[in-house]
C-alpha positions in Angstrom: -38.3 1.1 78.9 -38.6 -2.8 80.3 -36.0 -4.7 79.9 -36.0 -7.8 78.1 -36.0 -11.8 78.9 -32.5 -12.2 80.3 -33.0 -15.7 78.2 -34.1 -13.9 75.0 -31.2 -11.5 75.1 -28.7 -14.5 75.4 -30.7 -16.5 73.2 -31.5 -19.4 75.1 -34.1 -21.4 76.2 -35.6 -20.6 79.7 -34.2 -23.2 81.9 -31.0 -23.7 80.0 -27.9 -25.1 82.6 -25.3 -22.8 83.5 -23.0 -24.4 80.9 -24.8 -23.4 78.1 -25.7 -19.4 79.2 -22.2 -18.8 80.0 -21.2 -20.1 76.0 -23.6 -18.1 74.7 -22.6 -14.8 77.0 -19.1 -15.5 75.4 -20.2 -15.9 72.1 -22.4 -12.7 72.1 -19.6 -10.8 73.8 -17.3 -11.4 71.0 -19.5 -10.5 68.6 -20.3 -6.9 69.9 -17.9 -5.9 72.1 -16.7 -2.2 71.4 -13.1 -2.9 70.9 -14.3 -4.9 67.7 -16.1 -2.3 66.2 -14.2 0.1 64.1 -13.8 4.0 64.3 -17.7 4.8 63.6 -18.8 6.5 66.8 -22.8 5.5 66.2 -21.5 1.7 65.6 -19.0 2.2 68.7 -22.7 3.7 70.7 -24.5 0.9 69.8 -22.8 -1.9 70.6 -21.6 -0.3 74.0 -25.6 -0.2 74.6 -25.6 -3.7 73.1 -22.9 -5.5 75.2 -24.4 -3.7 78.1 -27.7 -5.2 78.0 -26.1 -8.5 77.5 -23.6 -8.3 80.3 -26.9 -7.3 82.7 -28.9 -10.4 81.6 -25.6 -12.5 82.7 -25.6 -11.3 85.5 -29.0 -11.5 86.4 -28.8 -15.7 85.4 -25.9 -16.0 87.5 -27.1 -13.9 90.6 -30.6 -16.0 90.4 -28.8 -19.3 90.2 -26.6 -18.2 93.1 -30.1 -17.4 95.1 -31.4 -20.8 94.3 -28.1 -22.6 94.8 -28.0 -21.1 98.7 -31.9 -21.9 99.1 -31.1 -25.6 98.4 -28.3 -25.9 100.9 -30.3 -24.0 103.5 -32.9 -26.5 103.1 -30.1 -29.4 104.0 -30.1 -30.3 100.3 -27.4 -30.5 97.6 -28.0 -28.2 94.6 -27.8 -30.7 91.4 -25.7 -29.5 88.5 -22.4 -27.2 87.8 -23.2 -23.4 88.7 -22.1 -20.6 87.0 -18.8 -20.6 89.2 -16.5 -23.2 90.6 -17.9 -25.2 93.9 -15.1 -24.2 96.4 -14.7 -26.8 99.2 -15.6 -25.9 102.6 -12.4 -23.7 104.5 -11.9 -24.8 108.2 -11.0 -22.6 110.9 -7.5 -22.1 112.0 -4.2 -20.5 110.3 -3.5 -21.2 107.0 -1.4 -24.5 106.4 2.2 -23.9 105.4 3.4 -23.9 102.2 5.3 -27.0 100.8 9.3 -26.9 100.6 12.1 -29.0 100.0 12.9 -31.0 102.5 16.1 -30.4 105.1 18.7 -32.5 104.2 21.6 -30.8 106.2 23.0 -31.8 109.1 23.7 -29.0 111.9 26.2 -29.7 115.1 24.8 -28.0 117.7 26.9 -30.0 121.2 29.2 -27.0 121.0 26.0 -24.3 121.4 24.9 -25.8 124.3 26.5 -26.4 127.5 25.0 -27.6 131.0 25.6 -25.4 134.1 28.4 -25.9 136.4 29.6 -29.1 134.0 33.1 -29.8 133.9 34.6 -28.9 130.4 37.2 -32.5 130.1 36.0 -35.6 128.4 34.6 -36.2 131.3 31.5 -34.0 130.3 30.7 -35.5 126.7 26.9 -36.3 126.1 26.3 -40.1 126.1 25.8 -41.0 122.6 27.8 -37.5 121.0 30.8 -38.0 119.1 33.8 -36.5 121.1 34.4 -32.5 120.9 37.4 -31.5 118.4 40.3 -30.6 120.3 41.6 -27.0 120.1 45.1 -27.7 120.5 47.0 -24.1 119.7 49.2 -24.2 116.5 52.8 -24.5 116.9 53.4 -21.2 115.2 54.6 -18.5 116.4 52.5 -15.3 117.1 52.6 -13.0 114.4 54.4 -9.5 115.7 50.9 -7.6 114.6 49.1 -9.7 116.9 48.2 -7.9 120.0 48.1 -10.3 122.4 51.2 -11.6 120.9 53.7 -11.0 124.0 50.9 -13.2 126.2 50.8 -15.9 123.3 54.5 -16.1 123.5 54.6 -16.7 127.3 52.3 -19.9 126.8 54.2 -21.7 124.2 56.2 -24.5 124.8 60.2 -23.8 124.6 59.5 -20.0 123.2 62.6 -18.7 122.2 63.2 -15.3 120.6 64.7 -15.2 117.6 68.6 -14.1 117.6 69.4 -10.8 116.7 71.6 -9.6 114.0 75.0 -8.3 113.8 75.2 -4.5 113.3 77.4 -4.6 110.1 74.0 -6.9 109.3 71.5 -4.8 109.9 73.2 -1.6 108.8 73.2 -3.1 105.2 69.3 -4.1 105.7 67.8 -2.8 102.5 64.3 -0.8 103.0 61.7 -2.1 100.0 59.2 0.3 100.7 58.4 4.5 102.0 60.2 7.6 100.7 63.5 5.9 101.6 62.9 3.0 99.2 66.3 1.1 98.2 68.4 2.4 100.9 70.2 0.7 103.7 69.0 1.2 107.5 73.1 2.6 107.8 72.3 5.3 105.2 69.3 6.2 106.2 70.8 6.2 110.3 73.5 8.5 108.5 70.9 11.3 107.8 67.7 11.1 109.0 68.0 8.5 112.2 64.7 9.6 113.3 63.2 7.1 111.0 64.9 4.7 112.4 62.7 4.7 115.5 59.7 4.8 113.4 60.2 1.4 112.1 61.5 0.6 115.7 58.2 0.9 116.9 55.6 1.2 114.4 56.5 -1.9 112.1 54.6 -5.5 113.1 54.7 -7.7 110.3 58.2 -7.5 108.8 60.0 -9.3 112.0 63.3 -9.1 109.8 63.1 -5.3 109.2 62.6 -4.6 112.9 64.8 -6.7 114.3 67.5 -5.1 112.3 66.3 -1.6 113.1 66.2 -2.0 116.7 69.9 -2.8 116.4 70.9 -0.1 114.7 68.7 2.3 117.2 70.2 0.4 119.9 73.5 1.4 118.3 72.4 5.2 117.7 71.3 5.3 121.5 75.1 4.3 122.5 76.7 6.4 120.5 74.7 8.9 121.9 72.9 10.5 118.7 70.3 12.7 118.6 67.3 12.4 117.2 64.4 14.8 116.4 60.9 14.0 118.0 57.7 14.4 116.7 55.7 17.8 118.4 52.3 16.6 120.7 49.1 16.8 119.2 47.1 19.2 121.0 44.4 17.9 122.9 40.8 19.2 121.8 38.9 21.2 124.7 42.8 22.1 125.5 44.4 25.5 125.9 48.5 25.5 124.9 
């Protein structure tokens, strides 16, 4: 079977502009699209046939203008007229230009990043023009006791002094605020388990109070001579006993 005049089936006149073939395309196109028709299967057969026939004929327009479209410009002429599609303009070569974004308001300080070889570190060696560096005096407090670099700290400050120690009666009536020996005194707890006491000898850092007063009462246990029990070595993996 021949097909028809790709005008006829659109239902415009031979020549028509691009304009007019694609309103008529979408005018036919919802008219008989299947999705429109309802659930009759000869009606749903019919206009599938139907909205075939019309989508060739569009195509045909379009691929024809296309072909004349590129003849012109091969010639070294430009086609007059909208086309069926959208002139895009020319793309150069190269990478793809960036994206626009906001602009960078923010100011970064970068003089401390950067620093010339074998340049003194005074204020001698401030860049001409750079504000002066900020000065990284060290704080006038004292290290913290969990720091542990502490005991180096405390041998640069000015006029370190330790702090006093307490008296024994003192630091035997030192109440413990924490641990399985909660609300008891460092004597009471010397009295029956003095073990503990050289745990928080030597394992407390950030109560300086508590320590000091337990180091004087193990101090005191280690003159009188009392004994305490000691924790059994780990065994060593890889190790035979």
């Amino acid at each position: 079977m021949a097909k028809r005049d790709p005008y006829d089936v659109l239902g415009v006149a031979p020549g028509a502009d691009p304009r007019s073939i694609k309103a008529a395309w979408r005018r036919l196109a919802r008219e008989h699209h299947p999705d429109l028709i309802g659930d009759d299967p000869g009606a749903s057969r019919i206009a599938t046939r139907r909205m075939a026939e019309i989508n060739d004929a569009y195509e045909a327009l379009r691929r024809a203008d296309a072909e004349r479209r590129a003849g012109i410009r091969a010639a070294g002429g430009t086609p007059a007229g909208a086309g069926f599609e959208p002139e895009s303009p020319p793309r150069r070569g190269g990478p793809p230009r960036p994206r626009p974004s906001r602009p960078v308001t923010g100011r970064v300080d970068t003089t401390e990043t950067f620093r010339p070889r074998n340049a003194t570190t005074g204020a001698a060696s401030r860049l001409a023009g750079h504000p002066p560096r900020p000065s990284r005096r060290r704080e006038s407090e004292a290290p913290r006791a969990s720091d542990p670099t502490g005991p180096l700290e405390r041998g640069r400050l000015h006029r370190f002094r330790r702090p006093a120690r307490p008296p024994l009666d003192e630091a035997r009536g030192h109440e413990i605020a924490f641990g399985k020996f909660r609300g008891h005194t460092l004597g009471e707890i010397a009295a029956f388990e003095p073990s503990y006491i050289d745990w928080l000898a030597n394992t407390i850092t950030r109560d300086r109070e508590l320590v000091s007063c337990a180091r004087v009462v193990r101090d005191d246990l280690d003159r009188r001579g009392v004994v305490r029990r000691t924790r059994p070595e780990r065994a060593q993996p890889g190790r035979s006993a």
